[in-house]
C-alpha positions in Angstrom: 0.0 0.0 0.0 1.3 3.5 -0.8 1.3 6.4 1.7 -1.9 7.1 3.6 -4.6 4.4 4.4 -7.4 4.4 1.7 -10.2 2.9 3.4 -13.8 4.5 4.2 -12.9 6.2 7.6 -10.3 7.8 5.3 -12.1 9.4 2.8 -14.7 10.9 5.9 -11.6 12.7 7.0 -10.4 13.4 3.8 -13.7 15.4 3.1 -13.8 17.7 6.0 -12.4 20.7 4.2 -15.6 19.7 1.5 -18.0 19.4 4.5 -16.9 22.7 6.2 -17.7 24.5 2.3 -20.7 22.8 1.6 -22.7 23.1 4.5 -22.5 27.1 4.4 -23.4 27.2 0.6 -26.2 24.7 0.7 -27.6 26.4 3.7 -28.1 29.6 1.2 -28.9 27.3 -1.9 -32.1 26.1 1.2 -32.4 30.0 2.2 -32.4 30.9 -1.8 -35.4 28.5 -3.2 -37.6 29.3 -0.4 -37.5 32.8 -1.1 -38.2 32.0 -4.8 -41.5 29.9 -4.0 -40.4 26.3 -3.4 -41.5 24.4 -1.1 -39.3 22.4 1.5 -40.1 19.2 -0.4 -39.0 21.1 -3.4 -35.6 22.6 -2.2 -34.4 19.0 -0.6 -35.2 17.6 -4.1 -32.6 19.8 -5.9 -30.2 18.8 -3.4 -31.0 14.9 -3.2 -31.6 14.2 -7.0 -29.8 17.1 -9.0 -26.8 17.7 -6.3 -24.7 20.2 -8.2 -24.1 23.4 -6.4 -24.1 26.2 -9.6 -26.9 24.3 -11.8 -29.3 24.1 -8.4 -28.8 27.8 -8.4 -29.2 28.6 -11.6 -32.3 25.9 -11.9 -33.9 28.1 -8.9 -33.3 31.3 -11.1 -34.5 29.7 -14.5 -37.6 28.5 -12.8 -38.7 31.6 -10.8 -37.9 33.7 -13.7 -40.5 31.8 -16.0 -37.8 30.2 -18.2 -39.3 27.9 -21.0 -38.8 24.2 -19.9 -36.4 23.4 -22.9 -34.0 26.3 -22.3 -34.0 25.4 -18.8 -33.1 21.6 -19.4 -30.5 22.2 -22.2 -28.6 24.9 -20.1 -28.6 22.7 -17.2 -27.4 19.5 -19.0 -24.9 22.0 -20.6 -23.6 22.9 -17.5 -22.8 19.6 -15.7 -21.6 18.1 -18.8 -17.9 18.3 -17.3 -18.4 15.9 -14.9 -18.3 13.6 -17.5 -14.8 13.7 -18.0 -14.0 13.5 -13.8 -14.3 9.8 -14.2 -11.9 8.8 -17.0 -9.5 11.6 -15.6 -9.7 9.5 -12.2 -8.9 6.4 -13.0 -6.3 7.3 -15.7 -4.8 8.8 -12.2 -5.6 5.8 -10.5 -4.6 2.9 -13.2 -7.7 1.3 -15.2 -6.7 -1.7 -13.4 -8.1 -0.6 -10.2 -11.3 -2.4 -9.1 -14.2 -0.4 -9.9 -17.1 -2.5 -9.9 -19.3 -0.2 -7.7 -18.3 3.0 -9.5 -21.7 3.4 -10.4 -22.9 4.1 -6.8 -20.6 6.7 -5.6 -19.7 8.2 -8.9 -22.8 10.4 -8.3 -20.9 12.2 -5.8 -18.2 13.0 -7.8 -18.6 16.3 -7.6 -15.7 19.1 -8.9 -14.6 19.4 -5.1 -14.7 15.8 -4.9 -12.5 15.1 -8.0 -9.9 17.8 -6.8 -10.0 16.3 -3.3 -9.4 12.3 -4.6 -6.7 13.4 -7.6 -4.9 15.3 -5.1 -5.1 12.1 -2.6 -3.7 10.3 -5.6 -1.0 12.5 -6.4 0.2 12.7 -2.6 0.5 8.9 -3.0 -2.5 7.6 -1.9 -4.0 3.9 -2.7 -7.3 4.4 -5.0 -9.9 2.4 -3.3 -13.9 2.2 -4.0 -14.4 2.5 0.4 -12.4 5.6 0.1 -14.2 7.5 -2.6 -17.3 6.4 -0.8 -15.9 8.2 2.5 -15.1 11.2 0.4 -18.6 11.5 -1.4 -21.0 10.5 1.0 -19.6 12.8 3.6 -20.1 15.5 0.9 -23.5 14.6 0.0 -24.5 14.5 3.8 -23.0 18.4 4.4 -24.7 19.3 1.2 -28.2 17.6 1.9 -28.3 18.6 5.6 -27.5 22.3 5.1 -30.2 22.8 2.6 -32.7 21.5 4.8 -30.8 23.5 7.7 -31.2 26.3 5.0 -34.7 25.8 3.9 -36.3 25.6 7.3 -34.7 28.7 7.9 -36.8 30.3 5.2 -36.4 33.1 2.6 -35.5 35.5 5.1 -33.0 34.0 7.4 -29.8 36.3 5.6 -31.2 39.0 5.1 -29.9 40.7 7.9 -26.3 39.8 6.6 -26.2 40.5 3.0 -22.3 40.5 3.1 -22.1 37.0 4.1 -24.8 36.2 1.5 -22.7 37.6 -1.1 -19.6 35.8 0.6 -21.0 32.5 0.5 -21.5 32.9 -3.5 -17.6 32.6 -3.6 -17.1 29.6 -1.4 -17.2 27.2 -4.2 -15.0 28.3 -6.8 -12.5 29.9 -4.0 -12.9 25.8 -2.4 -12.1 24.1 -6.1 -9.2 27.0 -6.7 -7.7 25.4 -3.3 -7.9 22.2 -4.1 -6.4 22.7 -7.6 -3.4 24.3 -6.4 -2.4 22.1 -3.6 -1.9 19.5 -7.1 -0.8 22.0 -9.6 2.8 21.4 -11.1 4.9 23.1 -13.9 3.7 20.7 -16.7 -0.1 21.9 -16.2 0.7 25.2 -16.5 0.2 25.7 -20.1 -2.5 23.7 -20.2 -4.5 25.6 -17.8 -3.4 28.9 -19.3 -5.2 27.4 -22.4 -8.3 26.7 -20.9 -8.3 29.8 -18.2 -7.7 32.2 -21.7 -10.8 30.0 -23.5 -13.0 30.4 -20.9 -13.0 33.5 -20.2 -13.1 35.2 -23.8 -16.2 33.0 -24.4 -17.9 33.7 -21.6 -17.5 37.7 -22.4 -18.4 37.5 -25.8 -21.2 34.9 -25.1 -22.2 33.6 -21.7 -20.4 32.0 -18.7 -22.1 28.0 -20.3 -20.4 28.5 -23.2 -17.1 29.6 -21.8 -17.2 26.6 -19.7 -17.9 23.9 -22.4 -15.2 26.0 -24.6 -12.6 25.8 -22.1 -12.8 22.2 -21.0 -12.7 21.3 -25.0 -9.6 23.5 -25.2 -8.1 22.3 -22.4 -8.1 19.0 -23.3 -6.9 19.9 -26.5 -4.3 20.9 -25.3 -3.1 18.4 -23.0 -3.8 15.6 -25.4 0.1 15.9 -27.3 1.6 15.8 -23.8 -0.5 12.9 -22.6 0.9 11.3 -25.9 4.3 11.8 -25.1 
């Protein structure tokens, strides 16, 4: 076994920092779709079925603002259409011939602080293990599940007192996956991540933020590919 146990209890520790993020942000996602018209029932759905911080948001926006049903659906399949990469990047980390004959369970929670959080385990060193990313994921689920009911029996109201740390919680996310990508960063990305940072970011001004992100996955990848050749 390499360095660091890989086992369940493992991946509960290993997904504090997650849990200490999530609970916060999910508390507003509950705080947010109450004070759009949802119903408790309605909020905990987003959470237990859909479980993707930005698109639950976004869905919460779309559906409050009246957006047609086919906009709606297209923009959020648009948007979580990266996670379908997080797998195959995995286990390339890992080595394809790691067992992964439940990855169908807790590759739901692989979520993009999830991801970070096991390719940095597996760059430290750390044994790839099915117990382990079912540590790591359902440890995130449970912070982001229980603060949006924490959230949405709170009700609409519950930050409005305190609309600086309502903005502030907007930027846990992204600040949380910008951690978790630097603590695994290393010379050889650099360019590639240039590539895609560059991408992303001229799409998204000359278009919209769903584009940029879709065009910057494609051109990072892109650009990795020669050096994944090599």
């Amino acid at each position: 076994m390499r360095q660091g146990e890989s086992g369940f209890a493992a991946g509960l520790m290993a997904a504090l920092p997650i849990v200490l993020g999530y609970f916060p942000i999910a508390f507003s996602f509950g705080v947010a779709g109450t004070r759009a018209g949802l119903g408790f029932a309605e909020v905990m759905a987003f959470s237990v079925i859909m479980y993707s911080g930005a698109a639950q948001f976004l869905a919460v926006a779309l559906v409050s603002g009246g957006a047609p049903l086919l906009v709606s659906v297209f923009t959020l399949v648009a948007m979580g259409l990266r996670h379908l990469a997080y797998g195959p990047a995995l286990m390339a980390a890992a080595g394809h011939e790691q067992a992964t004959r439940r990855a169908w369970a807790w590759a739901f929670g692989l979520t993009d602080e999830v991801f970070g959080t096991a390719l940095g385990a597996l760059s430290r060193g750390r044994r790839f293990s099915e117990p382990f990313m079912f540590g790591l994921g359902l440890a995130a689920y449970a912070a982001w599940v229980s603060g949006t009911a924490a959230g949405a029996a709170a009700g609409g109201g519950a930050l409005a007192a305190y609309p600086a740390v309502e903005a502030a919680l907007g930027f846990m996310l992204p600040a949380l996956f910008l951690a978790l990508l630097l603590s695994i960063l290393s010379r050889a990305q650099l360019p590639v991540i240039a590539v895609a940072a560059a991408v992303t970011i001229g799409v998204t001004l000359l278009y919209s933020a769903t584009s940029g992100i879709l065009s910057g996955m494609v051109a990072g990848a892109l650009a990795g590919l020669p050096r994944g050749r090599a």
